[in-house]
C-alpha positions as CSV (number, residue, x, y, z in Angstrom):
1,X,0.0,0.0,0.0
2,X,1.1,3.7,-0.6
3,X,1.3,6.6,2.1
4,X,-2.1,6.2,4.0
5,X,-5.4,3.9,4.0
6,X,-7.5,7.2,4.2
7,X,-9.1,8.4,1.3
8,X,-8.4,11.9,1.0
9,X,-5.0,11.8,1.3
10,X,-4.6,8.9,-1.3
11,X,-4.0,9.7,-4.7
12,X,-6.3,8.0,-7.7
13,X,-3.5,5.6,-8.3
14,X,-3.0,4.4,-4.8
15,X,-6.8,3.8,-4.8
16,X,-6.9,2.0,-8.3
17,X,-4.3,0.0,-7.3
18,X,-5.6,-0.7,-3.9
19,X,-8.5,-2.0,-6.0
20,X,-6.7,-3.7,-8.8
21,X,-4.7,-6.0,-6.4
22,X,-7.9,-7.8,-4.8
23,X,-9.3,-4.6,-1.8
24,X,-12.4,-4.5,-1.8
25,X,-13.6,-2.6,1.8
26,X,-14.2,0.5,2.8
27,X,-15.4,2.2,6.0
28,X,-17.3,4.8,5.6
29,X,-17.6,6.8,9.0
30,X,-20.9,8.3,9.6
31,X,-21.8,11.4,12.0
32,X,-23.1,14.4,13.3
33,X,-22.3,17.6,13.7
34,X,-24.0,18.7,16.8
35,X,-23.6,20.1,20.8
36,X,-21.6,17.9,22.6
37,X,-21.3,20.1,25.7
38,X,-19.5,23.3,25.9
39,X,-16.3,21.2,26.4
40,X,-16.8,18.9,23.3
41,X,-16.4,19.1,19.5
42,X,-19.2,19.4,17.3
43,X,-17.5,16.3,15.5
44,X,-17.5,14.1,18.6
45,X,-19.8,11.5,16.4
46,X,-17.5,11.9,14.0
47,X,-14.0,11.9,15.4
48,X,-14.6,9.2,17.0
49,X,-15.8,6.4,13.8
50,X,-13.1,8.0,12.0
51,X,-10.5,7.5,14.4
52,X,-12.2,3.5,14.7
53,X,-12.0,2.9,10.9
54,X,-8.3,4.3,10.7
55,X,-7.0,1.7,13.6
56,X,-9.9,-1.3,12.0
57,X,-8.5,-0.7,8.7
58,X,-4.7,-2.0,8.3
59,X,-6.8,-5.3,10.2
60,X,-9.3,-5.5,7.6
61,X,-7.2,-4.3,4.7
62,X,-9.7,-1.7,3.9
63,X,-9.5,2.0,2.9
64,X,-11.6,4.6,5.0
65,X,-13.6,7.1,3.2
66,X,-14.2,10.6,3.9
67,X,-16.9,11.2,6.6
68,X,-20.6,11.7,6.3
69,X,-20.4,14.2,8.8
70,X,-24.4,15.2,8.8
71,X,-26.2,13.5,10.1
72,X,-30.6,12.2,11.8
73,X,-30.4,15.2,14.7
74,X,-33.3,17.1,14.7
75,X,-34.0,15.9,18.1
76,X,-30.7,18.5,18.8
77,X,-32.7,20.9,17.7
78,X,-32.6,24.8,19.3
79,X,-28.6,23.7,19.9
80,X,-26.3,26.2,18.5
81,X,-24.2,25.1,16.4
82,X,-26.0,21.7,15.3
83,X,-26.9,20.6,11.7
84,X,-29.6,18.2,11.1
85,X,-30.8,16.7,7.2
86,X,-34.1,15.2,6.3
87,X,-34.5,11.3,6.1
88,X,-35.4,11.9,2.7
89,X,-31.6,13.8,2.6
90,X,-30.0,11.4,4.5
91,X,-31.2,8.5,2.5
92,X,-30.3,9.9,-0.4
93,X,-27.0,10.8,0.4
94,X,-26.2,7.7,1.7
95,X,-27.2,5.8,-1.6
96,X,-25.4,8.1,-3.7
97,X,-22.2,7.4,-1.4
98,X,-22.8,3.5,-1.8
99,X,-23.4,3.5,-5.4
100,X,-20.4,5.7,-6.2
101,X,-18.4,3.5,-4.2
102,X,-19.5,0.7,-5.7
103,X,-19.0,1.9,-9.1
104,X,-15.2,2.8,-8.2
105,X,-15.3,-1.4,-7.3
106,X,-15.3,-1.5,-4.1
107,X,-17.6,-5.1,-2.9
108,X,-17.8,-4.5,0.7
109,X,-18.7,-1.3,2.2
110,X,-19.2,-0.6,5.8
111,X,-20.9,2.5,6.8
112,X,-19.4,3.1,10.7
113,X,-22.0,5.3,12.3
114,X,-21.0,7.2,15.2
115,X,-24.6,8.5,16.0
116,X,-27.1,7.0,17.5
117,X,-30.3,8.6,15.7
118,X,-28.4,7.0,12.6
119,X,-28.7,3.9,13.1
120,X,-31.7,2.9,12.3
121,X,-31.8,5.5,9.0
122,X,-28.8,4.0,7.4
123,X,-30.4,0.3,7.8
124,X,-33.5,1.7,5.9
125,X,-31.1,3.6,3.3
126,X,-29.8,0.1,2.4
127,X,-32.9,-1.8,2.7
128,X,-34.2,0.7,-0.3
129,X,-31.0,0.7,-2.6
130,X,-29.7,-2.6,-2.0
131,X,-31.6,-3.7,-5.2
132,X,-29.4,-1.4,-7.3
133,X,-25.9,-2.6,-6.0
134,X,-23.7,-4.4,-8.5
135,X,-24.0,-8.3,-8.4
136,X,-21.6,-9.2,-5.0
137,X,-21.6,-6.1,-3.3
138,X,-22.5,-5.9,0.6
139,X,-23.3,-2.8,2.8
140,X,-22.7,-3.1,6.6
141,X,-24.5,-0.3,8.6
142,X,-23.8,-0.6,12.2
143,X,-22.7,1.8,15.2
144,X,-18.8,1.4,16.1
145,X,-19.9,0.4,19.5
146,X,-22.4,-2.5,18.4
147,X,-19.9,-5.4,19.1
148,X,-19.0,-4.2,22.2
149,X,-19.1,-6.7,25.2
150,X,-21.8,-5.8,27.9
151,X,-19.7,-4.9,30.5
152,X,-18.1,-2.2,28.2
153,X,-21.0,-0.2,26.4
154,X,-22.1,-0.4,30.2
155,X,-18.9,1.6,30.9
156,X,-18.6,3.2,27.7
157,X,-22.2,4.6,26.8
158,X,-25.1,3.3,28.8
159,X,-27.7,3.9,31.7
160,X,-25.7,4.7,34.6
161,X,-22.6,6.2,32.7
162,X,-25.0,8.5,30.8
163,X,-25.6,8.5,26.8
164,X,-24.3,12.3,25.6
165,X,-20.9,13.8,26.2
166,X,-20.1,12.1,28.8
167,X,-17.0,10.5,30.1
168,X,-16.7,8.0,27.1
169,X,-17.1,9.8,24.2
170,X,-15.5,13.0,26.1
171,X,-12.4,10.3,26.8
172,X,-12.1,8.7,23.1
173,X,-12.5,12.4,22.0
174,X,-9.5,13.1,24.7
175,X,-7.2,10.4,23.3
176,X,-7.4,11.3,19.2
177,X,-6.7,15.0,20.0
178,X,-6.7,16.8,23.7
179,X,-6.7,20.4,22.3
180,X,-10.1,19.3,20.7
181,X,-12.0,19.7,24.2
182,X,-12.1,22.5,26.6
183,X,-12.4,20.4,30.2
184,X,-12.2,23.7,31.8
185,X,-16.4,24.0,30.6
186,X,-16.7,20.6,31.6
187,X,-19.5,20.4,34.3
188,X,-21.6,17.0,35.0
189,X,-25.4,16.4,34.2
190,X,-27.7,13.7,34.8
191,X,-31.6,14.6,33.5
192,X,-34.2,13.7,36.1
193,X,-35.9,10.9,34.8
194,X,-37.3,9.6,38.0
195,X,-39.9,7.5,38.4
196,X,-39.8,5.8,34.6
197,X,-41.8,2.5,34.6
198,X,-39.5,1.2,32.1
199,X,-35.6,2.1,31.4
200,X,-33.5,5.4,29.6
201,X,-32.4,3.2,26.8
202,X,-36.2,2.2,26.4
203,X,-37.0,6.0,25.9
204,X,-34.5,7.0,23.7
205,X,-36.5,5.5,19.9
206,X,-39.7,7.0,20.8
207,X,-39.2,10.0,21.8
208,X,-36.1,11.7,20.5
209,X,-36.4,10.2,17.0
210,X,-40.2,11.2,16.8
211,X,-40.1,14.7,18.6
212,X,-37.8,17.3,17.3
213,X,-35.7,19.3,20.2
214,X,-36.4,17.0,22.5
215,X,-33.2,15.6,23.4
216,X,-32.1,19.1,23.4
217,X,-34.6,20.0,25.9
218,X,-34.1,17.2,28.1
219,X,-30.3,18.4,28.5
220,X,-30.4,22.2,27.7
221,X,-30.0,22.9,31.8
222,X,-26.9,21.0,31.5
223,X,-25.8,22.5,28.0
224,X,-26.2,19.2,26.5
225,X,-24.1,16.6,28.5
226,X,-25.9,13.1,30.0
227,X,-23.2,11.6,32.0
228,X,-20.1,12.9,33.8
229,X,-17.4,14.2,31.6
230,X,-15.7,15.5,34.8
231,X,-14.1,11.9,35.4
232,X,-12.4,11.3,31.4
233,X,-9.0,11.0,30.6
234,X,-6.8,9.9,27.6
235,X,-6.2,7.2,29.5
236,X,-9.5,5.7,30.0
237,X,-9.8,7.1,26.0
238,X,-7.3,5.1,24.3
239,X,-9.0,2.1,26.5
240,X,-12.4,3.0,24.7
241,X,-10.9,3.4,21.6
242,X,-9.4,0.0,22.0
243,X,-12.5,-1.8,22.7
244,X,-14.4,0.1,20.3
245,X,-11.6,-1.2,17.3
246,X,-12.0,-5.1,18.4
247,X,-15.5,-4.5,18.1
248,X,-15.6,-3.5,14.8
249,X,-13.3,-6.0,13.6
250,X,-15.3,-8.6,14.9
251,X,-18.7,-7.4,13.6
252,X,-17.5,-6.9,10.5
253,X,-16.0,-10.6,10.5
254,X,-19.8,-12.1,11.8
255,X,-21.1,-9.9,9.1
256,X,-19.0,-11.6,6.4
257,X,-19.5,-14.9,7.9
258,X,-23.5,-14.3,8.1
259,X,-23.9,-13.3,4.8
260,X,-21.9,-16.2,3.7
261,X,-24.8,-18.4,4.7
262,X,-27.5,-16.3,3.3
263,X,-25.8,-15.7,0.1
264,X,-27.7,-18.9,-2.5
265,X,-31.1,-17.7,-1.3
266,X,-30.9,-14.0,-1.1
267,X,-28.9,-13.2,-4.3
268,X,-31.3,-15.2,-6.0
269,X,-34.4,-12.7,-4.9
270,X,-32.1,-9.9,-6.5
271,X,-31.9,-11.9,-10.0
């Protein structure tokens, strides 16, 4: 391979020949530009896949494509600073990505999301385009923290460790680039949610998908942070990070092995 695995700083030869001796993968990371805080990026959801994809990739022997980097977040809405698209926007962007992708020859593309509010989006995108990929070509759409062992997305992102700029993402976001946060606005918030006959997790689907601003009002007392990003380090970061890498390897490698099985029946519907 040539100087780098990521696209934009690859020439059209290094790709073409990345292609012409047997890659096939890509990892498309997939964000948000949104609040995170007032010590966080607006590119936490993105940093963060991108960052993934770079240390999955050499693993894989896959390229990583620029980022998506807007994203479902009209539930951020009223944030300064945040940009949301349309699910119509989104879904077409997405396809366009795929197909052009495809086109270039690439057979396996994974689209690394990096925000929640994505996920289910980009499994519709590829439910509505899959008919128009090129004979042998798979999408993967799955959040970076998917294959992650329950013990760790219960420290990582979760519940009781909070689900927003907290000390996870703050941490991972710590470990790619320090001067990228400003802990000095850091302050710790946990929305009162009392009383909930069910779970957090539980509420997350039906109310911030469907209700624009609402995640944004839910957290605007604590300018956007659920968790404690107080308590991250580098340290606990580069742990994250770590977890987060062997997580994507190994979904990607059930995803492959899956889709093995299925192959004789479901190629057949696309004949």
């Amino acid at each position: 391979m040539g100087r780098s695995l990521y696209m934009p700083e690859m020439t059209n030869r290094e790709v073409r020949e990345y292609l012409e001796q047997g890659g096939r993968m890509v990892l498309v990371p997939v964000g948000s530009t949104e609040d995170h805080g007032d010590h966080g990026p607006l590119w936490t959801d993105v940093y963060i896949p991108m960052e993934v994809a770079k240390r999955a990739a050499p693993s894989l022997g896959a390229l990583v494509a620029p980022p998506l980097p807007f994203g479902i977040a009209h539930d951020h809405r009223g944030a300064s600073g945040v940009v949301h698209v349309r699910l119509d926007t989104f879904v077409s962007l997405v396809k366009d990505v795929c197909l052009s992708l495809a086109a270039s020859g690439f057979a396996r593309i994974v689209l690394l999301n990096g925000h929640y509010c994505n996920t289910h989006p980009l499994e519709l995108a590829v439910s509505q385009f899959f008919d128009e990929l090129p004979s042998g070509v798979r999408v993967y759409p799955f959040p970076y923290w998917a294959g992650l062992r329950p013990e760790e997305a219960e420290a990582y992102l979760s519940g009781s460790a909070g689900l927003h700029a907290n000390a996870g993402e703050t941490s991972a976001v710590l470990a790619i680039d320090s001067r990228l946060c400003d802990m000095e606005r850091a302050r710790d918030y946990m929305p009162d949610l009392a009383g909930l006959r069910t779970g957090h997790l539980t509420m997350v689907d039906p109310v911030f998908l469907a209700t624009p601003g609402s995640f944004w009002s839910l957290l605007e007392e604590g300018g956007g942070v659920w968790g404690k990003p107080s308590e991250s380090t580098a340290e606990k970061g580069e742990q994250f990070l770590q977890w987060c890498t062997r997580a994507v390897l190994n979904m990607v490698l059930d995803l492959e092995d899956v889709h093995d099985r299925l192959a004789p029946s479901y190629l057949r519907t696309r004949a």
